[in-house]
C-alpha positions as CSV (number, residue, x, y, z in Angstrom):
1,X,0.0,0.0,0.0
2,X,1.4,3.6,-0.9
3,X,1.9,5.6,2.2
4,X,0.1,9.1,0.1
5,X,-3.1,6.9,1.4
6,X,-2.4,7.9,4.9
7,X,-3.3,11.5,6.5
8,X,-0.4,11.8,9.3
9,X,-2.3,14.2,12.1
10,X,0.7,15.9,14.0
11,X,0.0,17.0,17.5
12,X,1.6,19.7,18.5
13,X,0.5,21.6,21.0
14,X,2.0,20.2,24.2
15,X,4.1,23.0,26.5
16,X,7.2,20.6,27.2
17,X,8.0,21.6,30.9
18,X,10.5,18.6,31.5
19,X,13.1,20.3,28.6
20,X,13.2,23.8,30.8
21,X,14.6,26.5,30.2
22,X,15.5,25.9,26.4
23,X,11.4,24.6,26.2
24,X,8.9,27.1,28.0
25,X,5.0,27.9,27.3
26,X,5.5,31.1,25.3
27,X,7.8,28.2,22.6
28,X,7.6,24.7,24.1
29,X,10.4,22.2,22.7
30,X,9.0,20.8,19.8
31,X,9.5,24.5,18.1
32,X,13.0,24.9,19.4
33,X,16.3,23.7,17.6
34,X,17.3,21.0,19.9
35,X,18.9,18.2,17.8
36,X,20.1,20.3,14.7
37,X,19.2,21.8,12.1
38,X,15.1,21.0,12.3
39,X,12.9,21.2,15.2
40,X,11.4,18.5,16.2
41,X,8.0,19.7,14.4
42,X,10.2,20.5,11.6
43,X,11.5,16.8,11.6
44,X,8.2,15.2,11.7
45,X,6.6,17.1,9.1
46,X,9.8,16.5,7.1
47,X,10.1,12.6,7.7
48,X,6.2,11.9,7.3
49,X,6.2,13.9,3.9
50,X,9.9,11.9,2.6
51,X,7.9,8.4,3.5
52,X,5.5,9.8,1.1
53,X,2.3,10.4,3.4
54,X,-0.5,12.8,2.3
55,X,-0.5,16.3,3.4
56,X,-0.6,16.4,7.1
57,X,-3.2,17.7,9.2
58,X,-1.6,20.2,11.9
59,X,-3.2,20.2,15.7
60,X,-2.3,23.1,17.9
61,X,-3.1,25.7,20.2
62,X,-4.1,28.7,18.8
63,X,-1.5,30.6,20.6
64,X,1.2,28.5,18.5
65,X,-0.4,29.1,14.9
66,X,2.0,31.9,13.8
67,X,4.9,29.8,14.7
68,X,3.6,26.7,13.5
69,X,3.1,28.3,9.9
70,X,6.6,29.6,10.0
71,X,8.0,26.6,10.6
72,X,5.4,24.8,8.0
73,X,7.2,27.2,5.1
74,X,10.5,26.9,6.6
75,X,10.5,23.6,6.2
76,X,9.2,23.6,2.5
77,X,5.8,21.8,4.0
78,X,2.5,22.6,1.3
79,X,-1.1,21.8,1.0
80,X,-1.4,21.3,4.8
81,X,-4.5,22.0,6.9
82,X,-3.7,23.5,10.9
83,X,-6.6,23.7,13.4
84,X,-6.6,25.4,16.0
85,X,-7.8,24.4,19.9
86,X,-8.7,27.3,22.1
87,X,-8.0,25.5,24.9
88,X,-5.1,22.2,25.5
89,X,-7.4,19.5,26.4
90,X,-4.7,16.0,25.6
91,X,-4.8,13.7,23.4
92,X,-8.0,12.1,23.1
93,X,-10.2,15.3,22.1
94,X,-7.1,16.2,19.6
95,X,-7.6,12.5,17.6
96,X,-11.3,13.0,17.6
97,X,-11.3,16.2,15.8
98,X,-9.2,15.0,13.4
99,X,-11.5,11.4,12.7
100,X,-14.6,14.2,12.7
101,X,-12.8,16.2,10.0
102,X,-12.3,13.5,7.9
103,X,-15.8,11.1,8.3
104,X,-17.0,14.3,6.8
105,X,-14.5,13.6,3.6
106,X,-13.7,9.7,3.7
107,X,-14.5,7.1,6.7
108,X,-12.2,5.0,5.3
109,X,-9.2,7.3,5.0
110,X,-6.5,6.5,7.2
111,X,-4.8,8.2,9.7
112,X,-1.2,8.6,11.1
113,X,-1.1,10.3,14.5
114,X,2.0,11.0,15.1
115,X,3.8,13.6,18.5
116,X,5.5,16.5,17.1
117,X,8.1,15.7,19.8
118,X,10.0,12.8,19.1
119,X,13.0,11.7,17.6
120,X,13.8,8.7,15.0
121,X,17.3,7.9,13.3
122,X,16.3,5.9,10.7
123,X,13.2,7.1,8.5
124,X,13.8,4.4,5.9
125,X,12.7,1.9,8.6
126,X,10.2,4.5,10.0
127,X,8.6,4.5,6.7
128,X,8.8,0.7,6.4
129,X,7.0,0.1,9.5
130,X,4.1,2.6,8.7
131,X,3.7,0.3,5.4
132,X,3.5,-2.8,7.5
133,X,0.6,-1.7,9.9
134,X,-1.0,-0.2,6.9
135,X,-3.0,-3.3,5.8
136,X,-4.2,-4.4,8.9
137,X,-5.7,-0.6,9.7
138,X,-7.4,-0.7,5.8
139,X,-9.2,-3.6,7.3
140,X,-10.3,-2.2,10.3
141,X,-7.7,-2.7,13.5
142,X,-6.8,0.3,15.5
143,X,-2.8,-0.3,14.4
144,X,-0.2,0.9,17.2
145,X,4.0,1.1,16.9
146,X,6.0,-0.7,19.5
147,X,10.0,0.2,20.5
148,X,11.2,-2.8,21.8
149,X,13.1,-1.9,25.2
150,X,16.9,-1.8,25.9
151,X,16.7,-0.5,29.4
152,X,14.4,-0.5,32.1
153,X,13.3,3.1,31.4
154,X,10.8,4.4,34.3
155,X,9.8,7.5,32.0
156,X,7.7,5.6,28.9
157,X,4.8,4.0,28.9
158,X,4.3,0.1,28.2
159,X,2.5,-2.1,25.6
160,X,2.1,-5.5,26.9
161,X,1.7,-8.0,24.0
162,X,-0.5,-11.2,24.0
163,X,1.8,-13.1,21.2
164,X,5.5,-13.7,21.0
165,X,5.8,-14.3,17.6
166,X,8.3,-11.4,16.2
167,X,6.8,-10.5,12.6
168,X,6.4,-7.8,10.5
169,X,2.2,-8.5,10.8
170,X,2.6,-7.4,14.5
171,X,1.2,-8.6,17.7
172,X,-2.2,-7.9,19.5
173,X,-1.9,-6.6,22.6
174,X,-3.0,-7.1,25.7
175,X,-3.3,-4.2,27.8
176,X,-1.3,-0.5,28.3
177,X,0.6,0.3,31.3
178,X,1.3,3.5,32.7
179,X,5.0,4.7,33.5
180,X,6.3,1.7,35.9
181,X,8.6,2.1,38.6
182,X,12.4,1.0,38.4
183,X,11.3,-2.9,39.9
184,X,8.4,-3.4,37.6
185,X,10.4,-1.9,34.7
186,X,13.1,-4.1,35.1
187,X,10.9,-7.0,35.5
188,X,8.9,-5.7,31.6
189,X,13.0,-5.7,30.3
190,X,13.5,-9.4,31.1
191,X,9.8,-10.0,29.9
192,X,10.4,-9.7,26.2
193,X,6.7,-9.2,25.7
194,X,6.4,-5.5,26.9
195,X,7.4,-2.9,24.3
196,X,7.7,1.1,24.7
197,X,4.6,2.9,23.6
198,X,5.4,5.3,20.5
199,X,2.6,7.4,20.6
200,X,2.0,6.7,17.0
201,X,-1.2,5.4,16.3
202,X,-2.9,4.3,12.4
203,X,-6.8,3.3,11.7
204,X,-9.4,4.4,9.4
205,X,-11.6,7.6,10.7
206,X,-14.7,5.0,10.5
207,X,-12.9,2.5,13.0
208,X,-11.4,5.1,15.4
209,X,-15.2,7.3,15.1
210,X,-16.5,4.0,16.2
211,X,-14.2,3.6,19.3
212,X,-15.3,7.1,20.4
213,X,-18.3,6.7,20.6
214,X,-18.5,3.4,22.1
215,X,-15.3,4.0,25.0
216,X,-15.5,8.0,25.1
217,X,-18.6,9.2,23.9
218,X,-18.4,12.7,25.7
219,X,-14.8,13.2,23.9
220,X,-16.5,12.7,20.9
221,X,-19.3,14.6,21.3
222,X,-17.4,17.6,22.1
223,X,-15.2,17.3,19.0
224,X,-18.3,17.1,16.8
225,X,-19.5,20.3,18.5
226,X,-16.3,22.1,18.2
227,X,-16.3,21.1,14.7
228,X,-19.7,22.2,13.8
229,X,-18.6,25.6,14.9
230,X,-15.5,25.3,12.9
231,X,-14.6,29.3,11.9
232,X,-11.9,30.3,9.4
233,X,-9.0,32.5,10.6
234,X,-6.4,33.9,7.9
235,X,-4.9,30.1,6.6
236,X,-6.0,28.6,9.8
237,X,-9.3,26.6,11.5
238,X,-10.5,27.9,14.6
239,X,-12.5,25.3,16.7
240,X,-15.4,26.1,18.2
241,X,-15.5,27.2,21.8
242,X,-17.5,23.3,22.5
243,X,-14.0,21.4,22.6
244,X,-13.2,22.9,26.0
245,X,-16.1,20.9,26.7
246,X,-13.7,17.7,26.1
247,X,-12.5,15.3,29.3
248,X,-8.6,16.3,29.1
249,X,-7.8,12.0,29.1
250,X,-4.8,10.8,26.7
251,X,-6.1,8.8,23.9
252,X,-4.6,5.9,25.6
253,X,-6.7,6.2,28.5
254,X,-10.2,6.8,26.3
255,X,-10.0,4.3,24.4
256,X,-6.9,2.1,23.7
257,X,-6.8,0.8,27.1
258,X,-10.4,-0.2,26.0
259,X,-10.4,-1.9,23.1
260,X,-8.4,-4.4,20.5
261,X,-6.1,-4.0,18.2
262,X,-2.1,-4.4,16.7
263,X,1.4,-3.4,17.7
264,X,3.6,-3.6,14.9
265,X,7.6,-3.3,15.8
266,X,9.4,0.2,15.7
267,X,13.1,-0.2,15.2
268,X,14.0,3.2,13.8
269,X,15.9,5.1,16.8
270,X,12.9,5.8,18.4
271,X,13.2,8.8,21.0
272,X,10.5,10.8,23.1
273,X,12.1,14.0,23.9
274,X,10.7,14.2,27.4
275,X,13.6,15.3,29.4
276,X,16.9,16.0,29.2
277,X,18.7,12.4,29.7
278,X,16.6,11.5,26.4
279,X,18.3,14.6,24.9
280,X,21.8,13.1,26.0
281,X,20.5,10.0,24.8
282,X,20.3,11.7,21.1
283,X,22.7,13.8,21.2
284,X,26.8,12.8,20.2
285,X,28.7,11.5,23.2
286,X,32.8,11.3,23.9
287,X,34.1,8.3,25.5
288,X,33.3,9.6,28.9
289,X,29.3,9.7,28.2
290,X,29.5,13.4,27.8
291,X,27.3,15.5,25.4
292,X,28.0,18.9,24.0
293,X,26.2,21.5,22.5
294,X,27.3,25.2,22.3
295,X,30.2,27.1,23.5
296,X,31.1,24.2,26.3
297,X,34.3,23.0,27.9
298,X,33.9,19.6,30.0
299,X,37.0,18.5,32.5
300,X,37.2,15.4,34.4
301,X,33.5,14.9,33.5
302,X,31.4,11.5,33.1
303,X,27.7,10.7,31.7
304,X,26.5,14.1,31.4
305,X,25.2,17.0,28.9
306,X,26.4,20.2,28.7
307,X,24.2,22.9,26.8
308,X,24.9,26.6,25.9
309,X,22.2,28.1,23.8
310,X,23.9,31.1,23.5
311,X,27.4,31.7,21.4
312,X,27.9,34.6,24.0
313,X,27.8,32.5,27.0
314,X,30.6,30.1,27.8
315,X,29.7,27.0,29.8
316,X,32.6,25.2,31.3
317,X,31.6,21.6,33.8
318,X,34.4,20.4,35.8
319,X,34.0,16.9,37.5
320,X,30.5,16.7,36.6
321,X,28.7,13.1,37.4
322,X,25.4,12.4,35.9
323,X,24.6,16.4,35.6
324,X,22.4,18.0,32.9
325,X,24.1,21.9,32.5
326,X,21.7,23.7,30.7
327,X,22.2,28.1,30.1
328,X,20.4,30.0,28.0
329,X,20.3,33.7,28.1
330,X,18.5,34.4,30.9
331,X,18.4,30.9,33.0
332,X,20.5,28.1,34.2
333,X,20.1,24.6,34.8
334,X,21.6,22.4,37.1
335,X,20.0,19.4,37.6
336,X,20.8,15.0,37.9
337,X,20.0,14.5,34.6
338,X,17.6,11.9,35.1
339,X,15.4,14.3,36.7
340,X,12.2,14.9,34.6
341,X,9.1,14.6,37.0
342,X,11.1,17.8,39.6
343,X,11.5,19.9,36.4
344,X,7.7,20.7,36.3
345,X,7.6,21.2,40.4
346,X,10.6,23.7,39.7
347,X,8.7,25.7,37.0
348,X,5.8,25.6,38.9
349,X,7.7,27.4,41.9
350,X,9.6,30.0,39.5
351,X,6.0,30.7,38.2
352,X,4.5,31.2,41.9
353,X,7.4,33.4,42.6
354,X,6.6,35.9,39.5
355,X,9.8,34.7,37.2
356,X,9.2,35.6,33.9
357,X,11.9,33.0,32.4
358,X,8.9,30.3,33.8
359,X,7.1,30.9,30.7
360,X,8.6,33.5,28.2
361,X,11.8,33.7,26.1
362,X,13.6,37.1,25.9
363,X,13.2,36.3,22.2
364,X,9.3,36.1,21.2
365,X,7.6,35.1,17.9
366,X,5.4,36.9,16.7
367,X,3.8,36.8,13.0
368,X,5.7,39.9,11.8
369,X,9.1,38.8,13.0
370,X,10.3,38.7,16.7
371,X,11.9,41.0,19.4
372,X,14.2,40.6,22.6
373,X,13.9,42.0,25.6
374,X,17.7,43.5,26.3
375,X,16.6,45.2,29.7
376,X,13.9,45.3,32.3
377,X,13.5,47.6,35.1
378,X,10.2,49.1,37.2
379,X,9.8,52.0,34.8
380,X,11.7,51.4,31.3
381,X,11.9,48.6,28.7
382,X,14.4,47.9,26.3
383,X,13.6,45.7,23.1
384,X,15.2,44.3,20.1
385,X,13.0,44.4,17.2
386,X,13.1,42.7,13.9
387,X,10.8,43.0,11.3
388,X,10.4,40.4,8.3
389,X,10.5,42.0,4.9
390,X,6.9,43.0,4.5
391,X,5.8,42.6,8.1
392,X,3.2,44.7,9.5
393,X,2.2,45.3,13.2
394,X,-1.1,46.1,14.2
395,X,-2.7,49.8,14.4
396,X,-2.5,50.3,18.0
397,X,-2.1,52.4,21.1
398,X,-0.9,52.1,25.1
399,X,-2.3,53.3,27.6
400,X,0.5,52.9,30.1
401,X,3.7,53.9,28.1
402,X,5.3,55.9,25.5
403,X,8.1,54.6,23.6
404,X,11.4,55.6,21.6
405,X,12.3,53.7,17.9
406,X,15.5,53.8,16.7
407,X,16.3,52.2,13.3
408,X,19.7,50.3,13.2
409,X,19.3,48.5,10.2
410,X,16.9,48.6,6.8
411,X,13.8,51.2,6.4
412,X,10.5,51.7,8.2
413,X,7.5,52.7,7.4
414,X,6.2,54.1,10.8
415,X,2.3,55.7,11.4
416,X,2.3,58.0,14.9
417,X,-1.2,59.5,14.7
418,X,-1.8,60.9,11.3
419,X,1.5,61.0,10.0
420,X,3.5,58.6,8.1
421,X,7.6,59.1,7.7
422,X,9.9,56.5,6.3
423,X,12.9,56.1,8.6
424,X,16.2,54.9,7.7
425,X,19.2,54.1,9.3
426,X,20.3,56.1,12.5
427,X,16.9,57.3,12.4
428,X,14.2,57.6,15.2
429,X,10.8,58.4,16.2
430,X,8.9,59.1,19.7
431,X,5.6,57.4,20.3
432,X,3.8,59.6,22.9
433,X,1.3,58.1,25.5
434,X,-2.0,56.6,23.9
435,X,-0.9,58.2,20.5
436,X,-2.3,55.6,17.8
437,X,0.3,54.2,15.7
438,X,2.2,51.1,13.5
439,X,5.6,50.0,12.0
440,X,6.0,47.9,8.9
441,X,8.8,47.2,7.0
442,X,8.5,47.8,2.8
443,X,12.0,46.9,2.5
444,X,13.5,43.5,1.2
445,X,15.7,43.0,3.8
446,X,14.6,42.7,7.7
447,X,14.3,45.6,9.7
448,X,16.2,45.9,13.0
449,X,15.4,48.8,15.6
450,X,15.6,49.4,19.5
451,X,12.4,50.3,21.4
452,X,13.0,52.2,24.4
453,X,9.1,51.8,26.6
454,X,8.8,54.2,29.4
455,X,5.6,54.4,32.1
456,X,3.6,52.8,34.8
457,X,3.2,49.2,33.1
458,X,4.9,47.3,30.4
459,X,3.1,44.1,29.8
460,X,2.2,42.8,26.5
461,X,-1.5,43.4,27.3
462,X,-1.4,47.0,27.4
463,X,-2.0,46.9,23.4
464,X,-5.0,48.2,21.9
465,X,-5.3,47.1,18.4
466,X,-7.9,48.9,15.8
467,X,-6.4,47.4,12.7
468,X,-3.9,43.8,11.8
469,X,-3.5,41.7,9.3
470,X,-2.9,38.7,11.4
471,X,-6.9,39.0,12.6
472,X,-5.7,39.7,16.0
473,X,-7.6,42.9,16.6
């Protein structure tokens, strides 16, 4: 069976607390560069489209749906369709919006859901296990991919199968088990009939529309809802405000843990990116276990992963046992590196205590471009801005600061009330207090300027928008 049979449906709107502080809410890992050149997103779209899959269907949050479509073009990804949740609710209501989409279009199409988080050396064998489960989902199982084990890893789930023949037609499987603990994981390692759950899961809408509505009929009938109310937004699908009306349960728990169906083997360098020990797992090791990345110098170190984000920061580990050093520009990390589960207690505290670097970069997406926050205080702001080549921001106004623009590189196009100038290099412009204004770049090349704020408040909320053309007035 040819794989442009099969929709893939990439989920991708999980906020990846366990990679902190490269991964945070306001850009959660699987849109950050953590293994090269591709982010993880980047690497799904680009393995499922090289196997020779369909266009993909694209699940997010609606807050990630500029960045999402960045990525999309970066990557060279066309003819895709992204809908948007207004609200994370797992797995489960994700995968029924999808099978709802397409009953609409084809029951019998099939669908690949596939994390946009993970990691797989080898998509030649990716690919050729896709093909393998294909035939048994055309005829109606619920088709799941299995990694068999090579340590007694406490941080995956487990797929217990009821057969212990090894062929390319798969097992069926008994039941899904949550993350063990070290005993009970050991004990699924010397089985040899408990595999690692992928997270990749491939049926027909009909079959898994029918396991909704029998195992989680609520989840469904949320979807459906949300559906209904489907709205247009720009090149985007907004769902309707019914799918926060979803149970937030994992697909597993909904329905897989339910029902029947086949595990087919995964040997293809299968990784879930859920911590930093699977990114030293991934990542090039010396012959003392030790992982670089960035401007690093390890001494006398064993078994550990040193990470500099920043060219501008030099991280240096001496003696370092079983450590994860992580720095970016405005947090470090100094953790066992097995230590997943504390990471989202630590994040949790930093957010209870006020800290910014919980959830935000200093650099921030946005559809336009991006800017940096350079320096904070009480009653001033300093940003870097960058403006793609034909970015626009909205018509807007504060009511809580004025600010300063100087140009440092390329032209803008800047609006302060009912005047429009076009600023060049070495150029500025003052922005008084609840004046209405805008900045857009008509140049070819990005534009580059420092924004000095000044006033009471400088949150991102204190915007007032009257005109965008990213629909976000």
């Amino acid at each position: 069976m040819t794989l442009d049979l099969i929709t893939p449906v990439i989920l991708a709107g999980g906020s990846g607390t366990r990679l902190w502080p490269v991964s945070r809410a306001s850009r959660p890992k699987q849109f950050c560069r953590l293994t090269g050149e591709y982010t993880p997103f980047q690497a799904t779209v680009r393995r499922l489209e090289d196997a020779g899959c369909a266009a993909p269907l694209v699940i997010t949050h609606a807050d990630y749906r500029f960045t999402v479509a960045d990525q999309l073009s970066e990557s060279g990804s066309r003819g895709h369709a992204i809908l948007l949740e207004p609200e994370a609710r797992n797995t489960a209501a994700s995968v029924a919006v999808a099978v709802v989409a397409t009953m609409a279009e084809d029951p019998e199409r099939l669908l690949l859901v596939a994390p946009a988080d993970h990691h797989i050396e080898d998509a030649l064998d990716f690919a050729a296990a896709i093909g393998a489960g294909a035939g048994a989902a055309r005829v109606g199982e619920i088709v799941l991919f299995g990694v068999t084990p090579d340590r007694a890893e406490t941080g995956y789930g487990y797929i217990e199968i009821a057969e212990t023949d090894d062929t390319n037609a798969g097992h069926s499987f008994a039941r899904f088990i949550e993350k063990p603990d070290a005993d009970t994981a050991a004990a699924y390692l010397a089985s040899g009939r408990h595999l690692w759950n992928a997270g990749l899961f491939l049926f027909t809408a009909r079959r898994m529309h029918a396991a909704l509505a029998e195992h989680a009929p609520e989840v469904l009938a949320a979807a459906e809802a949300a559906f209904a109310a489907i709205q247009g937004d720009l090149d985007f699908l907004r769902l309707g405000e019914a799918f926060r009306n979803a149970p937030a349960l994992s697909i597993d728990h909904a329905v897989m843990e339910h029902t029947t169906g086949r595990v087919i083997p995964l040997a293809a360098g299968w990784t879930d990116l859920g911590g930093w020990q699977a990114m030293w797992q991934v990542t090039e090791r010396d012959a003392d276990g030790v992982a670089q990345r960035g401007a690093t110098r390890a001494i006398d170190c064993r078994d550990s992963l040193l990470l500099s984000e920043d060219p501008e920061i030099a991280l240096v580990g001496v003696g370092l046992r079983n450590i994860a050093a992580i720095v970016t520009r405005d947090a470090v990390l100094v953790a066992d590196l097995g230590t997943a589960e504390g990471l989202r207690a630590a994040v949790a505290t930093a957010k209870d205590a006020g800290w910014r670097q919980a959830g935000e970069h200093r650099r921030e997406e946005r559809p336009w471009g991006h800017y940096e926050t350079l320096a904070l205080a009480p009653r001033f702001q300093v940003k870097s801005i960058v403006v793609k080549p034909g970015g626009r921001l909205s018509l807007q106004s504060h009511v809580h600061r004025s600010e300063h623009w100087v140009v440092v590189e390329g032209s803008a196009r800047v609006t302060v009330g009912r005047t429009e100038k076009l600023l060049s290099e070495n150029q500025s412009v003052y922005i008084p207090l609840g004046e209405v204004h805008r900045l857009e770049n008509p140049g070819k090349v990005p534009l580059r300027l420092i924004e000095v704020q000044t006033g009471s408040y400088l949150g991102e909320d204190d915007i007032r928008r009257y005109e965008d053309i990213y629909a976000r007035a």
